[in-house]
C-alpha positions in Angstrom: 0.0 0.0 0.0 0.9 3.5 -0.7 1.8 6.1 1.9 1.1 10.1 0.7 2.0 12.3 3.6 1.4 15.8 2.3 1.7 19.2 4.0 1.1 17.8 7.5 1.3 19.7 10.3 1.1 18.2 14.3 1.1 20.3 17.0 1.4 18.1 21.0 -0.4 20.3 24.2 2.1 21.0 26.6 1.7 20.5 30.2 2.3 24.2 31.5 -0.4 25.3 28.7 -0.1 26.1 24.9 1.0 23.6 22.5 4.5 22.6 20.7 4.7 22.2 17.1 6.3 18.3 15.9 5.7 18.8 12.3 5.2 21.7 9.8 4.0 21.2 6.7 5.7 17.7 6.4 5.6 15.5 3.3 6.3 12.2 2.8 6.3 9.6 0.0 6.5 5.2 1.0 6.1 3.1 -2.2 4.3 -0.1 -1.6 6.1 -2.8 -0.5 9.1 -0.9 0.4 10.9 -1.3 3.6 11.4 2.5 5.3 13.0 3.2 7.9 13.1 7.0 10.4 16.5 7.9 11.6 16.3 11.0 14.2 17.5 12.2 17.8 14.7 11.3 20.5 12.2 14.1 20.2 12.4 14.6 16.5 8.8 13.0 16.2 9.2 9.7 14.8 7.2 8.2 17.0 4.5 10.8 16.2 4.5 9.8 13.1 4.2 6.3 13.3 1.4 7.2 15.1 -0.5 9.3 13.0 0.4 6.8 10.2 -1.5 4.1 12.4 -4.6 6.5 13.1 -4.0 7.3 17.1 -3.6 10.2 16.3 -4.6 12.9 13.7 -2.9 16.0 12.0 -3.9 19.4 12.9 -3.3 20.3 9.2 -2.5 18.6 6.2 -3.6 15.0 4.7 -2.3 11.9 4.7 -3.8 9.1 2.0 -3.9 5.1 1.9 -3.6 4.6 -1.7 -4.9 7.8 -2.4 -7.7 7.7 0.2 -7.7 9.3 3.4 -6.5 8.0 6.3 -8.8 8.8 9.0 -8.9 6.4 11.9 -7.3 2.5 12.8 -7.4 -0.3 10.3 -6.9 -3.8 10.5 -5.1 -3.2 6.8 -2.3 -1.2 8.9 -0.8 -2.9 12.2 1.4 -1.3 14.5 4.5 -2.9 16.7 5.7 -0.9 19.8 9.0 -0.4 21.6 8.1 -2.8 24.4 6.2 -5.9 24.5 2.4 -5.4 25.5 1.0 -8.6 26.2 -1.7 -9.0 28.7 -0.6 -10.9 31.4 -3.6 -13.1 32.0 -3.9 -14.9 28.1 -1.6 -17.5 26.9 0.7 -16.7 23.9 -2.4 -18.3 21.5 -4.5 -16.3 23.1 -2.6 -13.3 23.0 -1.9 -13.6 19.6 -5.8 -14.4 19.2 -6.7 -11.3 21.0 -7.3 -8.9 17.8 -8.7 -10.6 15.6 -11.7 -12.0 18.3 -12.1 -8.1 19.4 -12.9 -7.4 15.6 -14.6 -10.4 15.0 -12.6 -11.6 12.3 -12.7 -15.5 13.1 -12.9 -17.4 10.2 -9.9 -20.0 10.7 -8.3 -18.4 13.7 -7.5 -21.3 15.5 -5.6 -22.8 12.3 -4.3 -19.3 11.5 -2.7 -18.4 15.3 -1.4 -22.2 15.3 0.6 -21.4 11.6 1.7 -18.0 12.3 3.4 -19.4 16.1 5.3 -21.7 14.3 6.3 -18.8 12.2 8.0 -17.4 14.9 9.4 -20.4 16.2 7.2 -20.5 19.6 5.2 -23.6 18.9 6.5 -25.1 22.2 5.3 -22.1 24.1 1.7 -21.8 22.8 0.4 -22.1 26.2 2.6 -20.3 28.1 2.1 -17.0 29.8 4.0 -13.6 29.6 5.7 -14.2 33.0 7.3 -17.7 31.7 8.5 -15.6 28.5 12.0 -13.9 27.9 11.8 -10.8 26.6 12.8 -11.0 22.8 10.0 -14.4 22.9 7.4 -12.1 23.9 8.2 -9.2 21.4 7.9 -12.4 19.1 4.3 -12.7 20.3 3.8 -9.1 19.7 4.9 -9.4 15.9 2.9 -12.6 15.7 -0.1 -10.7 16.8 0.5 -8.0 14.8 0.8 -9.8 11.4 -2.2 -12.3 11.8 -4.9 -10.3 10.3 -2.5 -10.0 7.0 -2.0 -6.5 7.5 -0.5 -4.4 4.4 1.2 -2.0 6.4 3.4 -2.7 9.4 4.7 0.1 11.5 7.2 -0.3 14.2 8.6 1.9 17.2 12.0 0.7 17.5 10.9 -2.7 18.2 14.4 -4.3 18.9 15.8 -1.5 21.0 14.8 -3.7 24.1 16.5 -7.0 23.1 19.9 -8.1 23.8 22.1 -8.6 20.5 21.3 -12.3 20.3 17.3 -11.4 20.3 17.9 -8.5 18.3 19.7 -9.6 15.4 17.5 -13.0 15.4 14.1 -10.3 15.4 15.2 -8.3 12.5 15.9 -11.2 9.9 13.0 -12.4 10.9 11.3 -9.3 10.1 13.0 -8.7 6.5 11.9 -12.2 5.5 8.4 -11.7 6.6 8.9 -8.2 4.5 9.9 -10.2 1.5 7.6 -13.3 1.7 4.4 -11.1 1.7 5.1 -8.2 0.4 4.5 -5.5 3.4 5.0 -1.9 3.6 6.9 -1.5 6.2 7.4 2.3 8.0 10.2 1.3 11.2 11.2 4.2 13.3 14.6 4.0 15.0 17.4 5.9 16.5 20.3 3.8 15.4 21.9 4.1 12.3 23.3 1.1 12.4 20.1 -1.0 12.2 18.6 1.9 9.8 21.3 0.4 7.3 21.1 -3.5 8.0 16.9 -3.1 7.5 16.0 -0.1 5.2 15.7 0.1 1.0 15.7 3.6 2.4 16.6 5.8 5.2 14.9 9.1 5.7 16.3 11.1 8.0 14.3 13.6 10.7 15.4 16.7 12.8 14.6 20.1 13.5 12.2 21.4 15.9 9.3 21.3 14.2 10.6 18.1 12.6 10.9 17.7 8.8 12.6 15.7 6.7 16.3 16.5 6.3 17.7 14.2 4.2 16.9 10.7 2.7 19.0 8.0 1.4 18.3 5.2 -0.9 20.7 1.7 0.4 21.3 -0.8 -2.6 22.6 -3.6 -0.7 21.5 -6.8 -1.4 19.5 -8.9 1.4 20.4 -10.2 3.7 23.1 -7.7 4.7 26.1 -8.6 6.7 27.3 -6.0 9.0 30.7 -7.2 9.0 31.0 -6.8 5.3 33.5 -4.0 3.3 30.1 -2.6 1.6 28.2 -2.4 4.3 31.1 -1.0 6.5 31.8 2.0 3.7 28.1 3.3 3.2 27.4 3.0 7.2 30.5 5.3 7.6 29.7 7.5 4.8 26.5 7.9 5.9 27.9 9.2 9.4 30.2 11.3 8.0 27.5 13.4 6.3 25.2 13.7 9.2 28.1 14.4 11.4 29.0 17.4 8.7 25.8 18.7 8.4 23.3 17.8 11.4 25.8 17.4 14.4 22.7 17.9 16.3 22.4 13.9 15.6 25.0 13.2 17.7 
């Protein structure tokens, strides 16, 4: 699915009184089925974005369209993956996973469906377990699990693998870019290292300023799956870093 973000503007009420602007006039082009991924310092607005993209949230100005219609509140066609794990502590991991799709209604083959996409993500020995017996990257597992079974066509995610150790993390992500590949998702990640922005993205695009706009985008034509230890990846990550160093040392 397309993404149109065009002349949007957000503005967050402050707690003393009044309001601070995150965006002016902010526009943004995702193809379908491309993988992007938000580079910017904390309080840039990425996370703002991601969710106004998911319909939390909506501009004060501006439009954003869905394969050119207007995005106006949550669909099940757009699914979104936060920083943490947010898995209620009461429900198994089926049910968990379960969870959405019974809210909406949408039960046609769940059982079958929660049962395939668990083996997905290699948990099929811990269907029936609970948060509490889960380790940390298992349970963001669960998350992603939950967020892909209604076959949405846009995922969004809030630095999803900023919580996981190395192990988890690395595991998490090529995970991710082969469920990218195998269905064909839009994917819209939000992160703070550039690192990861590399390994993941078909494109980079780069927030800053206060209000945040976009500041500079780049286009990364390595082949999947990308080795971080490799000469090309090495030479575009550190070209990549000498730029924003030059030119927004507010980055680092």
């Amino acid at each position: 699915m397309k993404i149109e973000i065009k002349g949007v503007s957000k503005d967050l009420p402050m707690v003393v009184g009044g309001y601070v602007p995150v965006f002016a006039n902010l526009n943004l082009m995702v193809e379908p089925g491309s993988f992007v991924v938000v580079l910017g310092a904390s309080g840039c607005g990425k996370s703002t974005l991601l969710d106004m993209l998911a319909g939390l949230t909506k501009p004060c100005r501006g439009t954003i369209l869905i394969d050119g219609h207007e995005l106006t509140a949550p669909h099940p066609s757009r699914s979104l993956l936060f920083q943490h794990p947010s898995l209620l502590p009461w429900l198994t991991v089926t049910e968990n996973v379960a969870f959405g799709c019974q809210v909406r209604g949408e039960v046609n083959n769940l059982e079958q469906r929660v049962e395939e996409i668990i083996a997905m993500i290699g948990l099929r020995d811990f269907a029936g377990a609970y948060p509490a017996e889960l380790s940390l990257g298992m349970a963001q597992r669960v998350c992603l699990a939950r967020a892909l079974l209604g076959h949405p066509r846009i995922l969004l995610m809030d630095e999803p693998f900023s919580s996981l150790d190395s192990f988890n993390r690395r595991n998490l992500q090529r995970e991710v870019v082969n469920i990218w590949q195998r269905r064909h998702l839009t994917i819209v990640m939000v992160t703070h290292d550039l690192e990861e922005a590399v390994l993941l993205g078909q494109r980079i695009i780069f927030l800053g300023g206060h209000p945040g706009k976009v500041r500079q985008t780049y286009d990364i034509d390595l082949p999947y799956p990308r080795d971080m230890g490799s000469e090309d990846f090495f030479k575009l990550r550190n070209e990549i870093i000498e730029e924003l160093r030059h030119n927004y040392a507010d980055y680092f």
